[in-house]
N, C-alpha and C positions, 0 to 999 in steps of 0.2 A: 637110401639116399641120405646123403650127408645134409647136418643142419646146413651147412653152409648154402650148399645144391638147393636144398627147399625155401631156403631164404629167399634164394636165385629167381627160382621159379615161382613162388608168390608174390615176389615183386614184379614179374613180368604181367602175371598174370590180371595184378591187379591195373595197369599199366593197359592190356589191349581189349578189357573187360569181358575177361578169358575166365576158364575154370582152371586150378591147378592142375589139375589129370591131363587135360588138353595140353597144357604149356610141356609138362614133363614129358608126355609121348614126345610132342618135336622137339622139346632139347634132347631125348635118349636118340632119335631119328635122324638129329643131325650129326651128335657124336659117331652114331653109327657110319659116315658116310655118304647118310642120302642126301640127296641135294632141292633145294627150296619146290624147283619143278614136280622132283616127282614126288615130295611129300604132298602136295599141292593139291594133284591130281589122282591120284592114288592109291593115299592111305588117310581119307577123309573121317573112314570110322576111329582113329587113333585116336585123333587132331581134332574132333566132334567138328570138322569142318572148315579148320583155319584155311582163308584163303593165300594167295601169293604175296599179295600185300601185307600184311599180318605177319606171315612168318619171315618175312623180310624184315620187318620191323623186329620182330623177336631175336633173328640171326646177329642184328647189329645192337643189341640192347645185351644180350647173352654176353656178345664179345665184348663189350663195355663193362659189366659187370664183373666178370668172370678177370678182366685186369684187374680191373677194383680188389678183387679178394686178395689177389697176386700182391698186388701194394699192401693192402692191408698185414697183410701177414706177415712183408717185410718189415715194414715198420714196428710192428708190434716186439720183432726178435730185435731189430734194434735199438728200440729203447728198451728190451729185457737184460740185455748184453748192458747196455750202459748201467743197469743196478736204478731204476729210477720210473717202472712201470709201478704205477698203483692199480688196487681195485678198481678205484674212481674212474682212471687215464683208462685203462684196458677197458669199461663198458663202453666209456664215449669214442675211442674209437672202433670197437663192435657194432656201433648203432649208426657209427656214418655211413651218410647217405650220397655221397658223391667221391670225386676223387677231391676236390676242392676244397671239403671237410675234412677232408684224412691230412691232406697236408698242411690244415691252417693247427691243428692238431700235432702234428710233427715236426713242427717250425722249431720250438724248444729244443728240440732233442737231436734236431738232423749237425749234425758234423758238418762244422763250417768254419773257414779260417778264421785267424784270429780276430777280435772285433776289440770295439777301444770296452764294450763292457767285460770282456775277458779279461782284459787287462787291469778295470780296474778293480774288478773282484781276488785279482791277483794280487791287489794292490793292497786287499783288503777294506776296501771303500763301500762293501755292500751294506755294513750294516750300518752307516750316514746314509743309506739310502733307502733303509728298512725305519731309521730312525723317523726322517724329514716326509716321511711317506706317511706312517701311523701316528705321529704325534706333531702335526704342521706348530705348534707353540714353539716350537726349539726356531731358532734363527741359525736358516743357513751358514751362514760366518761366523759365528760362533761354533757352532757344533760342527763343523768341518777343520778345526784349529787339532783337536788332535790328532786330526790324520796326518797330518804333515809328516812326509817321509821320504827324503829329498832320496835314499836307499833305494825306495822302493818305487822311485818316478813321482813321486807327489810332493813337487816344489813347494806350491803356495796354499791358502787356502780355496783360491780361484779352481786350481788344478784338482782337488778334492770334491769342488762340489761338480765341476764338467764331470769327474768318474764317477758317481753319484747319480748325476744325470744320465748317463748314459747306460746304469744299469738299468734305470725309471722305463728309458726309453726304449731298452731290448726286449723288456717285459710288458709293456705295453703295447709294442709291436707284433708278439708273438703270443698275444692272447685269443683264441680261437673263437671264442662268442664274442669279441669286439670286434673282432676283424670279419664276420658274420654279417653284422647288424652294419658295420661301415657299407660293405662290399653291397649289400640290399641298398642300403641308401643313396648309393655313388649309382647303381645301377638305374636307379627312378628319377635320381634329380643331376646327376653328373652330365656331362660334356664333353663333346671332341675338338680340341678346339686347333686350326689349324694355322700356322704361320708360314709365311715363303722364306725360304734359306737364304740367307745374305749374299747377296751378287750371284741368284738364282732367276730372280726374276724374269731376265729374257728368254734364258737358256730355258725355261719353263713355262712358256707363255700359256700352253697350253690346260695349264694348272691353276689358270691365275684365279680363277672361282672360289677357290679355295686358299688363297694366298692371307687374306682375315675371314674365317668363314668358324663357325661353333654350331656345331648339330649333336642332336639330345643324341646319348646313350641310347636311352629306352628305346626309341622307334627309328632307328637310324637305318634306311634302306641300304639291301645289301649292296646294291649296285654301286650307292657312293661313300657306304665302307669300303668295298675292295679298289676305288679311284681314292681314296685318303692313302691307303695302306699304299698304291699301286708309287706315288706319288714322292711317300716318306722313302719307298725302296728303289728312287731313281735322284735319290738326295736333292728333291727340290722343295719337301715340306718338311715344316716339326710338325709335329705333333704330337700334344697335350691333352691330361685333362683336367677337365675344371671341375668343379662342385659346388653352383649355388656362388652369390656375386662375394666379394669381398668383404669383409663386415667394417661397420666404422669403427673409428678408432674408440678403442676402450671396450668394444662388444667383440664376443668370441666367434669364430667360426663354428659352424655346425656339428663339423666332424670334430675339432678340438672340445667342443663340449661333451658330446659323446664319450671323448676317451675319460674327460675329468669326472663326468658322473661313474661310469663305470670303476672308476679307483678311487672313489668316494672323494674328490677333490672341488674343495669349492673356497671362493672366496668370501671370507668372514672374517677378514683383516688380521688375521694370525700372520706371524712373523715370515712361517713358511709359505703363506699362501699362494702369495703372486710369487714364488720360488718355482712353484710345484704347477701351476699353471701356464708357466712360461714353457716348463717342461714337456707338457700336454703339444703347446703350440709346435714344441720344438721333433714330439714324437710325431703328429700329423703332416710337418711338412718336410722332414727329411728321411721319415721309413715309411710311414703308413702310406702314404698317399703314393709315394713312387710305386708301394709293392701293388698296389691297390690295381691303380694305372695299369702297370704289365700285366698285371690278372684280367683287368675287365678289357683291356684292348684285345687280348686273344680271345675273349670270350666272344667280343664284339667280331672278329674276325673269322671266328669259328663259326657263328650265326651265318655271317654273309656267307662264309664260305657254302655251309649245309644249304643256303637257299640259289645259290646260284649252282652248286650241280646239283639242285633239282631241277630245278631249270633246264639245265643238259641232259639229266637224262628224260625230263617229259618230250622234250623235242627231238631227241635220237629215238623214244621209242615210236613217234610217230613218222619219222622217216624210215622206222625200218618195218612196219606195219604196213608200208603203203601197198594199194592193192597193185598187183602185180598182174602185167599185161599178158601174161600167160605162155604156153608154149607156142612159139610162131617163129620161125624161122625171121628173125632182123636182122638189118642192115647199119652199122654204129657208125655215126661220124662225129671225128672230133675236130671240129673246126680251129681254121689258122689262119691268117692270111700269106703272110714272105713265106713260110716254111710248108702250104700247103694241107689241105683237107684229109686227114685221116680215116680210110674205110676199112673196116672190117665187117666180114660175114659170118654172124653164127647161125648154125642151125636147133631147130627145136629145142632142145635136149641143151642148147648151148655150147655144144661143140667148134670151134674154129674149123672155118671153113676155106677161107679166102680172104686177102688185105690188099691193098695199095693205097696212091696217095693222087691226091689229083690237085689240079691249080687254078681252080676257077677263079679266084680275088688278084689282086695286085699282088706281083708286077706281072705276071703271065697270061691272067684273064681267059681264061683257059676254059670259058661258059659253053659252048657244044660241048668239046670233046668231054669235061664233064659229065653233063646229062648222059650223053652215052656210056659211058663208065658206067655210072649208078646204073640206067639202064640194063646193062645190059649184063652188068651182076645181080639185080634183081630176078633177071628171066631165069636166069641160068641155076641159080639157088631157091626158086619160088620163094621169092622174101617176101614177107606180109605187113612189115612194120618197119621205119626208119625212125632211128635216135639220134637227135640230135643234142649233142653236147651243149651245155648254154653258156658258154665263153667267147672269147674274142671270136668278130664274124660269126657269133651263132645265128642270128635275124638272115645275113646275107646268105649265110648258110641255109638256113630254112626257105627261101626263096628258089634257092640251084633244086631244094627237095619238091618245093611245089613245082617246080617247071617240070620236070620230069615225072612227077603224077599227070601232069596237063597235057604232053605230050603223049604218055604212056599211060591211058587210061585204063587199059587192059590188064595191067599186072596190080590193079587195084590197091592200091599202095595210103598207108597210113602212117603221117608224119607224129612225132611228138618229141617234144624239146623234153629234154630230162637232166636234169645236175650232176656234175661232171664233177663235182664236192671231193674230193681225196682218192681222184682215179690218178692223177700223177702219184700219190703217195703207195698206189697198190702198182701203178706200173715201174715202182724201179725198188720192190719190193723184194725178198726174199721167196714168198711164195707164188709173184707173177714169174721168176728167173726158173723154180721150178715147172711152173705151167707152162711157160713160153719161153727156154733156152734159147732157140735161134731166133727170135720175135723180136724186133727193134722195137727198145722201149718206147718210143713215141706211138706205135703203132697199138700196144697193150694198152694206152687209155681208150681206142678205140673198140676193143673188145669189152673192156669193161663197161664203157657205154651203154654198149648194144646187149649185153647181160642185166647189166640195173634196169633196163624196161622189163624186162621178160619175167623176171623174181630181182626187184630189190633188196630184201634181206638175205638170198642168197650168195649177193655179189659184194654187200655191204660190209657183211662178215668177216670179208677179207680185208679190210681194213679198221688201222686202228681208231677207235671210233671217237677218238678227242681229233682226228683229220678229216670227220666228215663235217664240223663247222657247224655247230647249230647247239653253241654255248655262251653262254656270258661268260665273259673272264676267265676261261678256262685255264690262261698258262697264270692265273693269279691265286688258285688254289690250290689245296692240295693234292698234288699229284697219285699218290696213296689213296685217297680216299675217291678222288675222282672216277680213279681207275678201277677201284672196288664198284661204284656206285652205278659206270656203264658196265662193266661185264657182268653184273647181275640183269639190268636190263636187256642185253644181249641177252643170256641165256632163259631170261622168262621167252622174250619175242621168241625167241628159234624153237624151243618146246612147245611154246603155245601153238604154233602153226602146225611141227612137224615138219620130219626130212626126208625125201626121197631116197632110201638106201642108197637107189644104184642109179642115181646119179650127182649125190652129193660130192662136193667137193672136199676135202680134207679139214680148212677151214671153217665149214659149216658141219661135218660132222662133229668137229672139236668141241663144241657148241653144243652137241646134246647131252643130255644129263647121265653123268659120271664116264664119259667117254674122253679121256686127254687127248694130246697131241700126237703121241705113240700110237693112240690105238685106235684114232680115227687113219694116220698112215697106214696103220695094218688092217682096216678093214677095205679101205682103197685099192692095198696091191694083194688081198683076197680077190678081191673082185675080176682085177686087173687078170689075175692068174687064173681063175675059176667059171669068170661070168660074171653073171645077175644073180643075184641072190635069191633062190623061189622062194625059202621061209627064212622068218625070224631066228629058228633054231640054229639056222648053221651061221652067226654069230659067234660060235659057243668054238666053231671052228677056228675064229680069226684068232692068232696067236696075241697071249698078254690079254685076252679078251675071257675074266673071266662070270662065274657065278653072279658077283657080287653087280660088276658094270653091267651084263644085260640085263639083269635087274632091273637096274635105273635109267636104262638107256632104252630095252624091245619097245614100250610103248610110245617113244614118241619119234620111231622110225616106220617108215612106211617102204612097207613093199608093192609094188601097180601088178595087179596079172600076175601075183604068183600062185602056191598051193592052195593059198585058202585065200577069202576075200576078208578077213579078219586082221591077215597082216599088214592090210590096206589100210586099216582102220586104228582108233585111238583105242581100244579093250588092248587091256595088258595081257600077253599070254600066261598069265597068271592065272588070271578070269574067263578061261575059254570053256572050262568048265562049266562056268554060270550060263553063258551060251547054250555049252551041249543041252543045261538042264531045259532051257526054256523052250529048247527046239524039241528033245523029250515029251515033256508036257503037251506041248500046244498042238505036235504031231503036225509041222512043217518044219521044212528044210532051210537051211541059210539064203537058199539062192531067193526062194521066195518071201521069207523072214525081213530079209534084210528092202529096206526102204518102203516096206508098209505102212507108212505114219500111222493111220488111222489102228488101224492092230494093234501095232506098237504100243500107240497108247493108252488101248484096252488094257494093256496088261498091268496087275498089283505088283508092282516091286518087291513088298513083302510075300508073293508068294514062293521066289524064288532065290532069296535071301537065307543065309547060313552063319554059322558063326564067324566064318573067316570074313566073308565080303556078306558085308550087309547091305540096308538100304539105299544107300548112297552110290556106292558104288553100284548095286544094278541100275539106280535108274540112270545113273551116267553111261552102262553101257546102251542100256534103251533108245537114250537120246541118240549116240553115237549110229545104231542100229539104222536110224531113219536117215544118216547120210552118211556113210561110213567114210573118216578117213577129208572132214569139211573142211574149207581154209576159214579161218576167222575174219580174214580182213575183207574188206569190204571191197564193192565192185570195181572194176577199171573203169575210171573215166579219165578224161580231158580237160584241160582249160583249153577254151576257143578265144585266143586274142585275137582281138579287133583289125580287118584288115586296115588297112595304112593309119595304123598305131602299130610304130617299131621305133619310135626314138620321142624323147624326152619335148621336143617341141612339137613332135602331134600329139598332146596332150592338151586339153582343154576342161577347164573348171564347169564340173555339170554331168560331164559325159560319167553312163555307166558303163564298166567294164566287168569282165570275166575276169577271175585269175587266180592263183596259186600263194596258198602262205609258206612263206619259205622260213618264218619263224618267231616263234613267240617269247616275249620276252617280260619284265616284269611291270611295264608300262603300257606296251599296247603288241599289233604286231606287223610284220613286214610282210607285206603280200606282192608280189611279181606279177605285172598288166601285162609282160612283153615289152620294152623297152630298156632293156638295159639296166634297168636301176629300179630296183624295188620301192616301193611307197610304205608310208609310216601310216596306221591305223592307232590312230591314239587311244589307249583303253576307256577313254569317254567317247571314243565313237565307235567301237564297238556293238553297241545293243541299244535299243532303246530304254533301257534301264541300267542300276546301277551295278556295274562288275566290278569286284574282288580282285579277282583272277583271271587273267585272261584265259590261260589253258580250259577254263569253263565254258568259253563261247568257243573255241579255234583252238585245231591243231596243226603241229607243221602238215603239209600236202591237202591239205582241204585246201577244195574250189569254191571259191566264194565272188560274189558280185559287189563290186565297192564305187563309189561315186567318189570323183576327182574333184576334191574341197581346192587346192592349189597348187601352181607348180612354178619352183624357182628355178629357172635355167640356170642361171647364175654359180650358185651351190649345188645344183642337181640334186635338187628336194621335194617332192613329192609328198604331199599330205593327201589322207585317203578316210572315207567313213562308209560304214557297214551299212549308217543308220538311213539308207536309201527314201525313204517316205518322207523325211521333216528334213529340215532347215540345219543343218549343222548345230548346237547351242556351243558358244562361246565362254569358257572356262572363264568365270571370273577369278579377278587378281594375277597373280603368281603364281597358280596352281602347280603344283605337284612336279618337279623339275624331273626330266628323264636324261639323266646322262649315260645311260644305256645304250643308248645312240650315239656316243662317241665311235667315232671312226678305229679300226683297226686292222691291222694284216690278215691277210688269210691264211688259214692253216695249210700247213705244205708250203708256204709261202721261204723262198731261200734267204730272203731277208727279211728274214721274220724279227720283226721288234716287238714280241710282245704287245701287239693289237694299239700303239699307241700312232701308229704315224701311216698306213695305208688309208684305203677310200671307203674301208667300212666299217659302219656299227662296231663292237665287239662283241657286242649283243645279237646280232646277227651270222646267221650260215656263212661258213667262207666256201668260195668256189672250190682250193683247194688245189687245182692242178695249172693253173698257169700264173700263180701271184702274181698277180698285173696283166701280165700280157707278153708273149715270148715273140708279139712282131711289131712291141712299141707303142699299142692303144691299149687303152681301159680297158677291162672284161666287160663280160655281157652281164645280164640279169641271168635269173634263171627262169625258167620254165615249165619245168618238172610236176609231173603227177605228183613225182615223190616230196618234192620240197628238197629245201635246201638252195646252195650256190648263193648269189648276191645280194646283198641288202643295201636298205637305203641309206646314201653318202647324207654325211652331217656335218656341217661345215655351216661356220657360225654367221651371224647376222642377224636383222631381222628376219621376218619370214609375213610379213603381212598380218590379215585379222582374223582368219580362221578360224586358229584355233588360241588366239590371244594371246596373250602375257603366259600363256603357260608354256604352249610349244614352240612361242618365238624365245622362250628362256631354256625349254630342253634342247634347242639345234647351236642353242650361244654357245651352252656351258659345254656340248658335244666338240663345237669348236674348238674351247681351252681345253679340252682335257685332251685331244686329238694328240 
């Protein structure tokens, strides 16, 4: 291992309060190839244990790092090349500790156009500025008299002492521990401070919160960082910053004194003094403080950024965890009204089976022959479960579904509303065009429907997961990093569960660990050509499918009913060994071995532990043993909304309801009663105590029971509280402003304006498949186990006493920034 690698790796290590050996095994294990999953689960003895979390963190700390050195090294050759690397220079930049430091370090030396202090060192004016700098007794205007060199650009003495000054002030600018100690300082007492753009005002109403508005640096919520930045980038704000108020006159600014102590500069009435302090003034507010600015606004940016796709990805992984209604032959409908109800049939396994379209709403009204449709696709397919879409007509829709359980009580029929979130975005897809060639696209959100009840994450996959809508500001960050941040959460969800070999779909096999897009296609038209898979081994068959990928891939693929019931199961055939041994020893067989808890857990780990798989690993097989092959996620249930509660004014302040969180956000969260429009749970009523965090009480698709605080017709706002036994308590003051709640498009949306001007939150799930409505009304809420789809509209005003000055100021400012 190279100094540089072990540097690497002690700083990680020191960083996840890790041991060095542990961090080296996973950085050797990821160069190798293997990926977060199955380091994770698999090679526990390396790693003495690091869990997914951990080595995620490691993955993106590595890669951080490991640029860092890439810089570093450049720079170093570059100022070696220049003839201008000392001893001194080459430790401090060996010993930085950021990218931030390598460049406040390289500021000197980086190659940059001409500047007025190049020119005037060209001029020869450095050494009046070497002079008025070490010995402040010389008077300016005097000791600037012999440079006069009208030759050489230096008319006057005026013109001598500006180049002079300008050398002061390039060297001042580009001193690395000044700009250090500034950059801390700006960071603890600095400001954003924001203006509206001249003859902006209207055009920008919705900004106007921010039009004179200064919020601290230090604790500046991500959410109304990326509405400052969202703001500047639709040219309706400046934005500044400030540091600490103006000083009076005669007294220095804080950072201008900074720069005068550091260059030993002080006033003691020497001739130079107030020359050389003006200088100070003049370097703080025409270099330092601008560089300063653009450094701490990306940094500021950067923060919000990293906290709002976390955000996104805590709530995609809990929409894609959701328990899944299981194999059952469903019935998908995607509700319409002019254009018509969308059905399709899948069976078990999720195979397509049968579609049409029916017309039960306006203008056709088409309610018997309807019911009979469902009907009598129902019989005919033994459907067990109906999905309803939660979009336009989803409620009226759910009613055509009860009718026909009421009439047809015999085919036992199980309604449930589920988010319909970026089923347009999968059905005019590349990979639905492959799955369904002759299948009108309209018809393909219906299948996808009636698949996201069955296995959510399996139908999930197929879409891109910035379109299932359950982000903050999503199109406001970076897209790079976004997209790193959910496919990492994709690929833990999909490992963590496990894939049905033979009947995944190409897109979810893509998905398991070291398996690409090639070679999940090739183990699909393996199958296609061959069958089912009976073992793991013949993997090894599927062409481009080699050594190294089943590797990373056998264990977290599951074969049902094949040669052994092991391939059913999470034990890597790696480890089947460890099995043979224990089934050896104990002198029982697998069939009987396998789901003995009590046995099971008789058994010492260490007795059948070896050099290769140790402790860990058997007792993960152990565990595994007692349910071979378990889903993680948690049971299938339901939200039971209330009947006649289906629209916004049978709501009543008091009433408890059932319902579904469709999304959390960094203020409180949105939970769906069945009406259309999701309600706002404000992170003070969340719990009867004090929350952080909301993702600590609530996750998206959790069912939860929330009492109706208030409801504004008017704006279609919805305030809601967890805290069912006590009285609401009333935020004093201003508390805590949620512009999170600002309204925005929803993803998939065709006139998608970046989340500033539709009917929801930005902060909230977007439906995703009918942006608005493709027959002229508003969409629905959602409904879903899964979570996801509509959130509560924010639209400004008062809002009553609730929840006071707090969230009648979060629904104002939702309003302006809309």
């Amino acid at each position: 291992m190279t100094d540089t690698a072990r540097r690497i790796v002690g700083l990680i290590a020191t960083e996840l309060s890790a041991r060095p050996e542990q961090v080296a095994a996973a950085v050797a294990l990821l160069d190798e190839g293997s990926t977060v999953p199955f380091i994770a689960r698999y090679r526990k003895e390396a790693t003495g244990g690091l869990d997914d979390t951990q080595l995620r963190t490691l993955d993106e700390r590595l890669r951080y790092l490991r640029e860092m050195e890439e810089r570093r090294a450049a720079i170093l050759k570059s100022i070696e090349e220049q003839g201008k690397l000392t001893p001194e220079l080459q430790t401090q930049i060996a010993t930085a500790d950021t990218k931030t430091r390598l460049e406040d370090l390289y500021l000197p030396y980086k190659p940059k156009r001409r500047t007025k202090a190049m020119i005037a060192r060209e001029a020869g004016l450095e050494p009046l500025a070497d002079l008025l700098l070490n010995d402040p007794t010389h008077d300016p205007e005097t000791s600037a008299a012999p440079y006069v060199d009208a030759e050489k650009g230096v008319a006057d003495t005026k013109a001598a002492q500006d180049g002079a000054r300008a050398i002061l002030v390039e060297r001042m600018g580009e001193n690395a521990e000044l700009l250090g100690f500034l950059r801390g300082y700006c960071q603890e007492h600095g400001r954003i401070v924001s203006t509206v753009v001249e003859g902006k005002a209207e055009e920008g109403a919705k900004f106007s919160d921010y039009f004179d508005k200064a919020e601290p640096l230090a604790n500046l919520p991500s959410h109304r960082a990326l509405a400052l930045f969202r703001g500047r980038a639709g040219g309706i704000l400046d934005l500044a910053m400030k540091v600490g108020e103006d000083p009076a006159p005669g007294q220095q600014h804080p950072c201008e004194a900074a720069i005068a102590n550091r260059f030993g500069i002080q006033d003691r009435g020497r001739p130079a003094d107030r020359w050389l302090l003006d200088t100070c003034r003049w370097a703080w507010r025409t270099k330092i403080a601008l560089h300063l600015e653009l450094d701490l606004m990306g940094t500021v940016r950067d923060r919000a950024e990293d906290e709002a796709i976390a955000v996104f990805g805590r709530n995609l992984k809990g929409l894609l965890l959701a328990p899944p209604a299981g194999q059952r032959a469903t019935l998908g409908l995607d509700p319409g009204i002019r254009t018509g109800v969308k059905v399709a049939v899948v069976d078990a396994t999720g195979k397509l089976l049968e579609t049409t379209t029916i017309y039960p709403h306006e203008p056709r009204r088409d309610w018997v022959g309807s019911v009979a449709t469902l009907a009598a696709l129902a019989g005919r397919h033994n459907v067990g479960l109906i999905a309803i879409g939660n979009g336009t007509a989803s409620r009226e829709t759910d009613k055509l579904a009860a009718d026909v359980m009421a009439q047809f009580p015999q085919l036992k029929l199980t309604k449930i509303m589920v988010s319909e979130a970026g089923a347009s975005v999968y059905s005019a897809s590349e990979v639905a065009a492959k799955e369904f060639p002759n299948l009108d696209v309209s018809l393909r959100g219906a299948v996808s429907i009636a698949r996201r009840l069955q296995d959510p994450l399996a139908e999930l996959v197929k879409i891109d997961p910035k379109s299932i809508g359950v982000g903050q500001y999503q199109h406001d960050v970076s897209p790079t990093k976004l997209a790193r941040t959910l496919d990492a959460v994709v690929e833990d969800c999909v490992n963590g569960v496990g894939v049905d070999l033979n009947t995944a779909s190409v897109p979810l096999l893509a998905r398991v660990s070291g398996l690409s897009d090639s070679i999940a296609r090739n183990i699909v038209d393996y199958r296609d050509a061959h069958g089912a898979f009976r073992n793991r081994r013949q993997l090894l068959d599927v062409s481009r499918l080699g050594p190294k990928a089943f590797e990373q891939a056998a264990g977290f693929l599951r074969i049902r009913d094949g040669d052994t019931a092991l391939d059913g199961s999470a034990v890597h055939p790696e480890s089947y060994t460890v099995v043979e041994r224990i089934l050896a020893k104990t002198g029982r067989t697998l069939a009987t071995l396998i789901g003995d808890v009590p046995f099971l857990r008789s058994l010492d780990p260490a007795d059948y532990a070896d050099d290769r798989f140790g402790i860990p690993t058997v007792e993960d097989i152990l565990k595994e043993l007692e349910k071979p092959g378990r889903d993680p996620r948690p049971e299938f249930k339901t939200a039971a909304f209330k009947d006649g509660v289906e629209e916004l004014k049978d709501l009543q302040p008091g009433m408890v309801l059932e319902g579904v969180v469709t999304n959390v956000t960094a203020f409180g969260a949105f939970v769906d009663v069945g009406v259309h429009q999701d309600g706002l749970v404000h992170i003070s009523q969340l719990a009867g105590k004090f929350v952080k965090d909301p993702h600590a009480v609530v996750t998206a698709g959790d069912i939860v029971k929330v009492k109706v605080l208030e409801v504004d017709l008017k704006r279609r706002r919805v305030a809601l509280t967890m805290r069912l036994e006590e009285q609401a308590a009333r935020p004093a003051g201003n508390g805590p402003r949620q512009e999170d709640a600002r309204p925005g498009n929803r993803p998939g949306n065709r006139n998608d304006n970046r989340g500033l001007s539709g009917s929801r939150p930005q902060g909230a799930p977007g439906n995703g498949y009918k942006g608005g409505d493709r027959d002229g009304k508003p969409g629905g809420g959602p409904r879903p186990h899964q979570g996801g789809g509509k959130a509560q509209e924010s639209r400004g005003g008062s809002f009553g006493n609730a929840f006071g000055g707090a969230l009648a100021d979060a629904f104002a400012r939702a309003r302006k920034d809309k």
